[in-house]
C-alpha positions as CSV (number, residue, x, y, z in Angstrom):
1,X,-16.3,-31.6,0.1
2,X,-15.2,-34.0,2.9
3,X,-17.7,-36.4,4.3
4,X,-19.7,-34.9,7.3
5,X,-19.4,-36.4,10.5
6,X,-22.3,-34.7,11.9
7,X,-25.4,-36.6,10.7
8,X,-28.3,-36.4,13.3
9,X,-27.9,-32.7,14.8
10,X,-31.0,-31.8,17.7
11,X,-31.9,-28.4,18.1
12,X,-34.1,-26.8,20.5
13,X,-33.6,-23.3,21.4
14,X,-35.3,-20.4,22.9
15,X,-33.2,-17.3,21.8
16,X,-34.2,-18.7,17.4
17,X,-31.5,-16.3,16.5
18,X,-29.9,-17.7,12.9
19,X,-31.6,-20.8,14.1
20,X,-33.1,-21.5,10.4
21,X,-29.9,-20.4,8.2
22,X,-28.0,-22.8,10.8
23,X,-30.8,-25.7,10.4
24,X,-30.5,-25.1,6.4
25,X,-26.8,-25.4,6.3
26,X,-26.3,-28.8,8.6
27,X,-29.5,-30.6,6.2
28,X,-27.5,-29.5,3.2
29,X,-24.7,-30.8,4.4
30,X,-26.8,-34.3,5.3
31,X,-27.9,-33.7,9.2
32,X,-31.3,-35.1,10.2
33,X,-33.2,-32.3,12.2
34,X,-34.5,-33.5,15.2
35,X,-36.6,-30.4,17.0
36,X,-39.1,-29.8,19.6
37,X,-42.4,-27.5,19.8
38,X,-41.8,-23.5,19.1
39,X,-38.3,-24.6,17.1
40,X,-39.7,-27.1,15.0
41,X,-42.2,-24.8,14.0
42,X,-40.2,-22.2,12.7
43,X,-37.9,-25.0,11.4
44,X,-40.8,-26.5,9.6
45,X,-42.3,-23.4,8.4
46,X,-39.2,-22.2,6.8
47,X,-39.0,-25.3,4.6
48,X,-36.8,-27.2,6.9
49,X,-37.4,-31.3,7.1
50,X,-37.6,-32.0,11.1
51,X,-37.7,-35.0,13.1
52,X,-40.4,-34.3,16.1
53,X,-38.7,-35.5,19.4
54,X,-41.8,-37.2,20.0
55,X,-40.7,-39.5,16.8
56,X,-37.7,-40.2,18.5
57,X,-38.7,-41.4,22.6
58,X,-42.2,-42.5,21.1
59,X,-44.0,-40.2,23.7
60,X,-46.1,-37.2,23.4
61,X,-44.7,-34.0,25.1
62,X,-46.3,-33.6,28.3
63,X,-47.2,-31.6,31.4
64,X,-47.5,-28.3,29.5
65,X,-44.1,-29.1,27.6
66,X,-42.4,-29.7,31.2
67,X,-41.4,-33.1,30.0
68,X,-40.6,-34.0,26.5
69,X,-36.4,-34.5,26.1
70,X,-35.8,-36.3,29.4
71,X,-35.6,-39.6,28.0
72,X,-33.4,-42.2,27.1
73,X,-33.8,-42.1,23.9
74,X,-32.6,-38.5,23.7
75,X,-29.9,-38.7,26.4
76,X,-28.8,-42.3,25.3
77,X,-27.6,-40.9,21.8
78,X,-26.0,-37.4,22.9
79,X,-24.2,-39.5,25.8
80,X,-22.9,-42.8,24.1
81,X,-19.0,-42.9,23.8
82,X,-18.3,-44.1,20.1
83,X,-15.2,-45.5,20.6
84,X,-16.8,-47.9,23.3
85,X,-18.3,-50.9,21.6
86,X,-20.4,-51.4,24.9
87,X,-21.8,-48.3,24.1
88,X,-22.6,-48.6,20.5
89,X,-23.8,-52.2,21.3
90,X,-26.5,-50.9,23.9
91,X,-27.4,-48.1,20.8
92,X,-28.3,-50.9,18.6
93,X,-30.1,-52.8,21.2
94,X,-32.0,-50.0,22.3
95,X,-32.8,-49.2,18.7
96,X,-31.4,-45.1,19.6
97,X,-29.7,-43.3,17.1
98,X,-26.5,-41.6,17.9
99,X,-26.9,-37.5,18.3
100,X,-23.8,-35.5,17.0
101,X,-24.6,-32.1,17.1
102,X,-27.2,-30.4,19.9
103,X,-28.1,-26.5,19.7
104,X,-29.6,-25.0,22.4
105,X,-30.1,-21.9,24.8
106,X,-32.3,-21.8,27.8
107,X,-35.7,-20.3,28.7
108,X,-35.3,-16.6,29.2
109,X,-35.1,-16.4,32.6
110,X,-33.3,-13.5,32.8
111,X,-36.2,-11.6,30.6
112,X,-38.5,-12.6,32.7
113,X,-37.5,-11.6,35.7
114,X,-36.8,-8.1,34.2
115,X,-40.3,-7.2,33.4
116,X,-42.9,-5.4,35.7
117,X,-44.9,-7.2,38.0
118,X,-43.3,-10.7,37.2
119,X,-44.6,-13.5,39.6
120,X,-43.3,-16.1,41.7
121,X,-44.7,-19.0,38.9
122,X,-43.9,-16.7,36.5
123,X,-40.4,-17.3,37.6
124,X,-40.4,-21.1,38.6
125,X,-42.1,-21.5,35.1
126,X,-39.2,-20.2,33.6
127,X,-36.9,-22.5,35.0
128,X,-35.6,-25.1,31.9
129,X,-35.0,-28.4,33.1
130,X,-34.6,-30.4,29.6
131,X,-32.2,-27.6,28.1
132,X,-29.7,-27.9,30.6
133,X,-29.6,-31.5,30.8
134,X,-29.4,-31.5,27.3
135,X,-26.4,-29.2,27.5
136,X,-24.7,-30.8,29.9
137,X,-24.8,-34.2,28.8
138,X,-23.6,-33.3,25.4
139,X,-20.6,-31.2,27.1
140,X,-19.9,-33.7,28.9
141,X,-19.3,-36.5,25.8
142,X,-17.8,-33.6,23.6
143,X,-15.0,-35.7,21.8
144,X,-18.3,-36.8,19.7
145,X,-20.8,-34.3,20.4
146,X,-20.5,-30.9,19.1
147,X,-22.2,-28.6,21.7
148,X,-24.0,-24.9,20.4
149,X,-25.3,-22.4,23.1
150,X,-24.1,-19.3,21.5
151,X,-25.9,-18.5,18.2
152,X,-22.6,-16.4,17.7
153,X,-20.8,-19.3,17.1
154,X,-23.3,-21.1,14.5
155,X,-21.0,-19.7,11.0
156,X,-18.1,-20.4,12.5
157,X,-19.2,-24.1,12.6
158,X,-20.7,-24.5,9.9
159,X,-17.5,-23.4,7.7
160,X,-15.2,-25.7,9.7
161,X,-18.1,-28.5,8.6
162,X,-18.2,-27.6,5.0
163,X,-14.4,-27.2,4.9
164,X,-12.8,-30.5,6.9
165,X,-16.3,-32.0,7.7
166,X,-15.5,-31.8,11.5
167,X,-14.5,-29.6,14.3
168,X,-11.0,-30.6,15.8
169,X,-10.8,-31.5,19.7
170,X,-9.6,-28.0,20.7
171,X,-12.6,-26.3,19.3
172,X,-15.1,-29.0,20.6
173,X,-12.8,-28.3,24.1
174,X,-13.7,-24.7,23.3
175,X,-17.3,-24.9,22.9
176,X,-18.0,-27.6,26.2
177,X,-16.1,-24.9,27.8
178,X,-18.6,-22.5,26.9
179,X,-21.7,-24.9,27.2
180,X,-21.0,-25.3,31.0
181,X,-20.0,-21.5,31.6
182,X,-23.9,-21.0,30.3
183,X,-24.9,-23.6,32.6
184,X,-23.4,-22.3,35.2
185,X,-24.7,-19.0,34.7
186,X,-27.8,-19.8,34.3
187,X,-28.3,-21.5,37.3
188,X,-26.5,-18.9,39.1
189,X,-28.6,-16.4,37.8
190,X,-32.0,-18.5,39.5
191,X,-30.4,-19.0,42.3
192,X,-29.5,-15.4,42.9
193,X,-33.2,-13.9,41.5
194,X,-35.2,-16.7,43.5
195,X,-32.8,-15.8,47.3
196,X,-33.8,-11.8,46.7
197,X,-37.3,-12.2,46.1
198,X,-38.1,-14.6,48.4
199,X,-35.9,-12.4,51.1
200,X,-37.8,-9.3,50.0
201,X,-36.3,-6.5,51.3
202,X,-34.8,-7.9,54.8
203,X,-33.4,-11.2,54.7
204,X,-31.6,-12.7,57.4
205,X,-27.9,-12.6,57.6
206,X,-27.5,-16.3,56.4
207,X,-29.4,-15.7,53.5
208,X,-27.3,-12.5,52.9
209,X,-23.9,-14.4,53.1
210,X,-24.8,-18.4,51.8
211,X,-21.5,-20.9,52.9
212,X,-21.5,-21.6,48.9
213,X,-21.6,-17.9,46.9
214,X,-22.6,-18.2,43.1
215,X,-22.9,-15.2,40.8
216,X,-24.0,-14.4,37.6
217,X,-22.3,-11.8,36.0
218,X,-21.7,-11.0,32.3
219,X,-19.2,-9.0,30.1
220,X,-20.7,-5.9,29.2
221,X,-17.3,-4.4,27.7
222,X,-13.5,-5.0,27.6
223,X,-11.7,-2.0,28.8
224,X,-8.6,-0.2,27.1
225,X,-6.6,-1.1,30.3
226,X,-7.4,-0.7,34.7
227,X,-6.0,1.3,36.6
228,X,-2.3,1.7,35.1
229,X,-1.6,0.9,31.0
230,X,-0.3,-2.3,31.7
231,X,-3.3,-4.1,33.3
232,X,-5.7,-5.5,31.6
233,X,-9.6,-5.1,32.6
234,X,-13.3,-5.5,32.2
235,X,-16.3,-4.6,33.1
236,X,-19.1,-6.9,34.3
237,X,-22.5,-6.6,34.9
238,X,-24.5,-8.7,37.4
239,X,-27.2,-10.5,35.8
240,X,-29.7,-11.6,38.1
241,X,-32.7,-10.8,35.3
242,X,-32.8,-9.1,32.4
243,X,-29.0,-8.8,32.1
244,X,-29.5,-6.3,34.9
245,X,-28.5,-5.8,38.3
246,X,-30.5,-7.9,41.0
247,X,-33.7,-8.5,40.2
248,X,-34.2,-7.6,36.8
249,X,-33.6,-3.9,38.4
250,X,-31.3,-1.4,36.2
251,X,-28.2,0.0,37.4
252,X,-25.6,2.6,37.4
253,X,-23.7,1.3,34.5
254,X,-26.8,0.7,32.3
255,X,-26.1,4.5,31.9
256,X,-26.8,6.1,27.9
257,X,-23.2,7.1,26.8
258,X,-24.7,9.9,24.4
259,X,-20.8,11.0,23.3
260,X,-17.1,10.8,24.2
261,X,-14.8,8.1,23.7
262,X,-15.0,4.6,25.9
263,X,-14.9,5.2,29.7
264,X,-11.8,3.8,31.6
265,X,-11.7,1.7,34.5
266,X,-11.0,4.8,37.0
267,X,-13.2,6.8,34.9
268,X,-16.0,3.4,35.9
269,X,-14.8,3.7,39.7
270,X,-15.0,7.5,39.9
271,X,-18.3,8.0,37.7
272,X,-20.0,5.5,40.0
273,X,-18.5,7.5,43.3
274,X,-20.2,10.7,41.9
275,X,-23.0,9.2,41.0
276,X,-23.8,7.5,44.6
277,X,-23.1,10.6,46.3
278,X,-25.3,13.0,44.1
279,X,-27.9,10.9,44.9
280,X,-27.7,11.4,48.4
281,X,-27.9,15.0,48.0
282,X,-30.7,15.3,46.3
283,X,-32.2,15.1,50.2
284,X,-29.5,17.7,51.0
285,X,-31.3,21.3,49.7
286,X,-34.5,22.8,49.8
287,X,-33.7,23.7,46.1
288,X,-33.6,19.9,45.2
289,X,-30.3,20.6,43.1
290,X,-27.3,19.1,43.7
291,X,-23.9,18.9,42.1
292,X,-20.8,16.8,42.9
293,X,-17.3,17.3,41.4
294,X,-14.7,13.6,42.1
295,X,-11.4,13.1,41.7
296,X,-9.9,9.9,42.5
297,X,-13.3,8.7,44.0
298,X,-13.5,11.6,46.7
299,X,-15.3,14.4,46.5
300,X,-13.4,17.4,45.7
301,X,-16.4,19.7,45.5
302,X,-20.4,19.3,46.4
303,X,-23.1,21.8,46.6
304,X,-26.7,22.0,46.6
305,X,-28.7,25.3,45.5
306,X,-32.1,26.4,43.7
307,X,-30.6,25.7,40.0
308,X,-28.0,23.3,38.6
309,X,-25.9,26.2,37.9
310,X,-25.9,27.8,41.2
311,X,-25.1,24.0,42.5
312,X,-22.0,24.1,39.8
313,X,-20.9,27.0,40.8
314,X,-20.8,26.2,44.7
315,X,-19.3,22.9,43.8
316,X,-16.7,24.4,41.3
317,X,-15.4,26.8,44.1
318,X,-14.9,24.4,46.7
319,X,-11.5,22.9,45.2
320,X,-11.2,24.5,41.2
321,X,-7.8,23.2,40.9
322,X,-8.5,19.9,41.4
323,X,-11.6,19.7,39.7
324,X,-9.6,19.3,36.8
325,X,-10.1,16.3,34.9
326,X,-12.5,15.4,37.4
327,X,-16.4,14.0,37.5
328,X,-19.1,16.0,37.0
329,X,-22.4,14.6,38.3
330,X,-25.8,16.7,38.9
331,X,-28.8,15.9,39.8
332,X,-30.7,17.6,37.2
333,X,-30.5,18.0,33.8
334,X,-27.9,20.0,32.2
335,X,-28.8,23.6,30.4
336,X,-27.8,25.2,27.9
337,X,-26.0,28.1,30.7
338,X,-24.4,24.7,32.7
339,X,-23.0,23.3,29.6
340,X,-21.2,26.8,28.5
341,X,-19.6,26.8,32.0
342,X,-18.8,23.1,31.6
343,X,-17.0,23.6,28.4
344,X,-14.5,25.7,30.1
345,X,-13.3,23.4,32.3
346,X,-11.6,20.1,31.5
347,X,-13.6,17.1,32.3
348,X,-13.3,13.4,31.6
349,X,-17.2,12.5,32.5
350,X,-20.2,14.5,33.2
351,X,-23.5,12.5,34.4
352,X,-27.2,14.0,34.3
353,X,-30.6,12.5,34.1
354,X,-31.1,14.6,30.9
355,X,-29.5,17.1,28.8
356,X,-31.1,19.7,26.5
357,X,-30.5,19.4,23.1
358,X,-28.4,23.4,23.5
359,X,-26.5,21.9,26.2
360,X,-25.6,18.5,23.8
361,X,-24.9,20.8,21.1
362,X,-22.5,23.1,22.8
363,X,-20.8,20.0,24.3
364,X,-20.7,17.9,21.5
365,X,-17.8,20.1,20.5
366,X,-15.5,18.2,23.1
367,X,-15.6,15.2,21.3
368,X,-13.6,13.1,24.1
369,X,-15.9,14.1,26.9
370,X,-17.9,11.3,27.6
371,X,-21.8,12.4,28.4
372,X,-23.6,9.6,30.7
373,X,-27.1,10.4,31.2
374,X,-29.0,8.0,33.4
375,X,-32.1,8.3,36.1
376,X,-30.8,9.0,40.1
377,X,-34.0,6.6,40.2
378,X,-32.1,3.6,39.2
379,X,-31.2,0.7,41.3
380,X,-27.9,2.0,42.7
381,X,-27.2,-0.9,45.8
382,X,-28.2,-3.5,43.7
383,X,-31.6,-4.3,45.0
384,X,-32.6,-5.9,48.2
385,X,-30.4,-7.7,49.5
386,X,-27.5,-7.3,47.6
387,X,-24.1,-7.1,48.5
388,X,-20.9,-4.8,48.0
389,X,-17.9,-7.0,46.5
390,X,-14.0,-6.0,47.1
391,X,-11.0,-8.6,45.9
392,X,-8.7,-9.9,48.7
393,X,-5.6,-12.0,47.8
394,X,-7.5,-15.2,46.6
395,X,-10.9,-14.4,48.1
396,X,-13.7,-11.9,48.0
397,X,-14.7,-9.6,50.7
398,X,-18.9,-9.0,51.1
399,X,-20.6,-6.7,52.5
400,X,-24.1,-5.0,52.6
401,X,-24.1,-1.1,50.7
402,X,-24.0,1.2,53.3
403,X,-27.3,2.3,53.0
404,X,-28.9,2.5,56.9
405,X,-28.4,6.1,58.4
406,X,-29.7,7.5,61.3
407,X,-32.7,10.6,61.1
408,X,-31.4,13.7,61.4
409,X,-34.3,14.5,63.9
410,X,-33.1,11.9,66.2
411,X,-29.1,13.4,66.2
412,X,-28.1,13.9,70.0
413,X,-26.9,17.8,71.0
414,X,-23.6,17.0,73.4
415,X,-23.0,20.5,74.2
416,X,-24.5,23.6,75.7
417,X,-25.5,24.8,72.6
418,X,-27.2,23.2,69.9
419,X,-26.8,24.5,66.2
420,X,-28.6,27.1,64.5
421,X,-30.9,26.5,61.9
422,X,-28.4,27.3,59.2
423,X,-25.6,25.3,60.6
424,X,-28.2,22.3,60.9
425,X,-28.9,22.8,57.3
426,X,-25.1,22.4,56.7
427,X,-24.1,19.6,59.1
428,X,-27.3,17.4,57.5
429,X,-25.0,18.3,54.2
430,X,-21.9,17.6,55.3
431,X,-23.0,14.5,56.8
432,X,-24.3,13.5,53.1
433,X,-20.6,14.2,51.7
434,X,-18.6,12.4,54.5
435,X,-20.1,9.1,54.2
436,X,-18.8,9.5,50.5
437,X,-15.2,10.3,51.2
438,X,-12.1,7.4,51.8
439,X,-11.8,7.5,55.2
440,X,-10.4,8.9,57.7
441,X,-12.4,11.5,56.6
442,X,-13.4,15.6,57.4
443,X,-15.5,17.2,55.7
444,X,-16.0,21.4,56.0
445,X,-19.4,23.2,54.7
446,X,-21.1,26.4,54.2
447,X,-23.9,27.8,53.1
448,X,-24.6,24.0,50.8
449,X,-21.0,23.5,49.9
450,X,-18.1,22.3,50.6
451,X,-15.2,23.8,51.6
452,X,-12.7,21.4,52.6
453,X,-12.0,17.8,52.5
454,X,-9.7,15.3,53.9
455,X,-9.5,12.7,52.8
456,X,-7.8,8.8,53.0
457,X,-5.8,9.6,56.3
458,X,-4.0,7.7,58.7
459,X,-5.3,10.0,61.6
460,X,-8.2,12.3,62.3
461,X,-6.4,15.2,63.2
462,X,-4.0,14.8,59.7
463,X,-7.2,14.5,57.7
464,X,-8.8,17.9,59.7
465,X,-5.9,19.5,59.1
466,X,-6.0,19.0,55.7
467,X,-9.7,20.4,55.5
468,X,-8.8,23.6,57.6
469,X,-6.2,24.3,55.1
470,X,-7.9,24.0,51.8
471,X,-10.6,26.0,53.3
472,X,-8.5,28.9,54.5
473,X,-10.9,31.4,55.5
474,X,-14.0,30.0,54.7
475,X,-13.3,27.8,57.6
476,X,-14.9,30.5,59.4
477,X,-18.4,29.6,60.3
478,X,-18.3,26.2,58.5
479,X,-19.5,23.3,60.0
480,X,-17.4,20.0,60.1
481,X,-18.6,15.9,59.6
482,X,-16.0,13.2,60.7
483,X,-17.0,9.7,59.7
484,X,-16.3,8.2,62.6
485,X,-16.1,9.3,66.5
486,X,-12.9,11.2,67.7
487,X,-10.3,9.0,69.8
488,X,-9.3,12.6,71.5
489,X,-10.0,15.9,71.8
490,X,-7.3,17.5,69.4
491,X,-9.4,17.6,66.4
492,X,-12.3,20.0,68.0
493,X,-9.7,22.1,69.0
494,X,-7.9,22.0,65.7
495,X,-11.4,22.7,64.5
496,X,-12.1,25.9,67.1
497,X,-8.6,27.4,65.9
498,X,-10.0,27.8,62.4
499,X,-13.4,28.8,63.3
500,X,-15.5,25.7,62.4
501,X,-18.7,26.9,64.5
502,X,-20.4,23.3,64.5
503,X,-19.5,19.7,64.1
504,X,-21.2,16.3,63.7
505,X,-19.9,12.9,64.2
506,X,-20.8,9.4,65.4
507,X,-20.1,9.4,68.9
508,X,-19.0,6.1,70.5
509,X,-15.9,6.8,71.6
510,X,-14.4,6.5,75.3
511,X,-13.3,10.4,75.2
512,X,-16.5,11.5,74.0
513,X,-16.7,13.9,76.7
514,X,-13.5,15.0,76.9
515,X,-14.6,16.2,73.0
516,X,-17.7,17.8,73.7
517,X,-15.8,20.0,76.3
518,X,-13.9,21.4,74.2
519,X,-16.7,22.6,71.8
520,X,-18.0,23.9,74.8
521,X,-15.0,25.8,75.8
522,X,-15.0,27.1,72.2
523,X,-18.6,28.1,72.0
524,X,-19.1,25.4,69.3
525,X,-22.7,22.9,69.0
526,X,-21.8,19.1,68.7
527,X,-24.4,16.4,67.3
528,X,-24.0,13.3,67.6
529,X,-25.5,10.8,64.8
530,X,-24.6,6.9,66.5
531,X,-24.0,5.7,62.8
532,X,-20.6,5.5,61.8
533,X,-19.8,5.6,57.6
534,X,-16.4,4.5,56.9
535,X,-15.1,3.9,53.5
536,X,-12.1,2.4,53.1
């Protein structure tokens, strides 16, 4: 066995996973242990000889363990240059001992700010100082430092040890690499966690958008491939605590997969469109059930009614062509009647908040379709504060979620007559669905579902028309939500001709009146909302 270059190794870690079988394996193969506190304890009582820090800078740890590796003595070895005889003069001198190997993770932060009721010192308590420095310093002299944050990579360098009694310069590259990146997320992660909760829920729109962005974010799974077979993807989670969205809050993609194979990256971007808008529906029907059918991130069907199945059923018949290979989403669970009807139908997710163990069992027989079950209490904008992310070439766009709406009690009636208590009931609905569909967009309703969509167009009146014809007749009597204002009267009319009896939009526009006169001429109620929801 070759000679071991590694002979004083300092490890200090909070996550002591493999810590001791690691420990064991560097003294056997010569490494003095030097350890602090919690580590040297389990070090020690697993049989372990260890080196107390306080041995090596001579000083107690103090200030409730705030203080105890910032010190020359500790820094001096992990940062001295061997090949500098300046450097390995001042070691002598000083009477420090070269360090050649440091382990250590950080303070769990991120678990801390995921549990309930955590507190501000809670938090700031939290906060390593020494582990980072510690990190950094021996990243930064990594030609004779080997670095450790990731007790995944412990085995790995422990073999190379054994084997060649070193690590070469490209995995030593490798693992400085990987030191910073943990750094950097780390302190990304603070950052982020200590800017929401000391906003709380309205922070000012410097806070929102700082001149210098950070994130932390973490791979929760590689995907098979994005949006086409040859592009590659991932999927990231934001980490502000807890390995959880902001805040230590969970989030749409901390869903249970109970079966199916691996969701895709449009089956990510579609679940997460069904699952937004199937929230917002839940404030939609008296029943308090919704369902919501997407394809290609718009809505192809959505209904509300007493039961999930009635809901289905609605949904289903708004657009049953296209709802295959779609997303299912409801907003209760799934039955043992909903699951027979959904095992007709091709589908490539379905999302719940619970399914019955019938309903699993007469869907586990579609052993692709990928079940998601997850609460429509979870932290769907990403907390307070948080932000809506979109790639430009070489930047990032930032916005907030589109979460503010206007009352529906405080909607403006344009024209002579104002809806009926049914339409109402189906405009509040339709106004639910627009805000969820690419804009332009036109939505049609009846009776809790929808009828007609269109959707992505580069003119009102194109996306209306598109609408009026998947509706055909049920057109008559509907009630129709446009996203934004009309630029001119040709879409009510468009809108009369079919039968639509009711619309609602934002308003804002200078032909607004020209608009509500022709409602009036065709006997049709216009609201006005003064919130606009387009989605590009």
């Amino acid at each position: 066995m070759p000679e071991c270059r590694v002979k004083r190794a300092l490890i200090s870690v909070s996550d002591k996973t493999g810590i001791v079988d690691f420990a064991k394996g560097l003294a056997a193969l010569g490494a003095a242990i030097v350890s602090t506190g919690g580590t040297r304890k389990v070090l020690v009582d697993a049989g372990i000889p260890v080196i107390y820090i306080s041995e090596v800078t001579g000083f107690p740890e103090i200030l409730d363990g705030r203080v105890k590796t910032l010190h020359p003595a500790v820094h001096g070895g992990i940062l001295a240059r061997r090949s500098d005889p300046r450097h390995v003069q001042t070691l002598s001198e000083q009477n420090i001992a070269p360090i050649d190997l440091v382990a250590v993770n950080l303070y769990p932060f991120r678990e801390t700010a995921a549990r309930p009721g955590v507190t501000w010192d809670d938090l700031i308590e939290n906060i390593d100082i020494g582990g980072p420095s510690m990190v950094r310093s021996a990243a930064k002299n990594h030609e004779d430092v080997l670095v450790i944050v990731n007790p995944e990579d412990y085995g790995g360098i422990l073999a190379r040890l054994r084997a060649e009694g070193d690590c070469p310069s490209e995995e030593r590259r490798r693992l400085a690499a990987a030191a910073f990146r943990h750094t950097a997320d780390y302190d990304a992660c603070i950052a982020e966690t200590l800017s929401v909760s000391a906003a709380e829920s309205a922070p000012p729109k410097a806070e929102l958008f700082p001149p210098r962005l950070t994130l932390a974010a973490e791979r929760a799974e590689i995907l098979r491939y994005g949006e086409n077979p040859g592009q590659a993807a991932a999927l990231y989670r934001f980490s502000g605590g807890g390995g959880k969205s902001s805040f230590g809050k969970s989030s749409f993609i901390d869903a249970a997969q109970l079966q199916g194979k691996e969701l895709s990256y449009n089956n990510w971007l579609d679940a997460d469109s069904a699952f937004r808008l199937v929230r917002d529906l839940r404030e939609a029907g008296s029943g308090g059930a919704a369902a919501v059918i997407v394809k290609h991130t718009n809505p192809c069907g959505a209904a509300v009614g007493e039961t999930v199945e009635e809901a289905f059923e609605k949904a289903y018949a708004s657009d049953p062509v296209s709802a295959f290979g779609g997303i299912a989403a409801f907003s209760r669970p799934v039955t043992e009647a909903l699951a027979q009807r959904l095992r007709e139908v091709f589908w490539e997710v379905v999302i719940a908040p619970a399914y019955s163990a019938e309903a699993l069992k007469i869907l586990s027989v579609k052993t692709n379709l990928r079940l998601l079950e997850v609460s429509l209490d979870v932290d769907s904008e990403g907390g307070a504060g948080a932000l809506e992310w979109r790639s430009v070439s070489g930047g990032l766009l930032a916005q907030e979620s589109d979460t503010r709406d206007s009352p529906a009690e405080s909607w403006k009636t344009v024209t002579k007559r104002g809806p009926s208590a049914a339409e109402r009931r189906d405009l509040f609905f339709a106004w639910k669905v627009v805000k969820h569909v690419k804009s332009n967009a036109i939505v049609l309703a009846k009776d809790g579902a929808v009828v007609g969509v269109g959707a992505g167009q580069m003119n009102r009146v194109g996306a209306a028309a598109i609408a009026l014809r998947q509706a055909g007749e049920k057109a008559r009597g509907a009630v129709l939500a446009s996203d934004a204002f009309f630029p001119f009267a040709d879409t009510v009319r468009l809108a009369a001709a079919g039968g639509v009896s009711a619309v609602v939009q934002p308003g804002g526009s200078l032909k607004d009146r020209e608009s509500a006169d022709a409602a009036d001429e065709a006997g049709m109620a216009m609201l006005h909302t003064g919130t606009r929801h387009f989605k590009h």
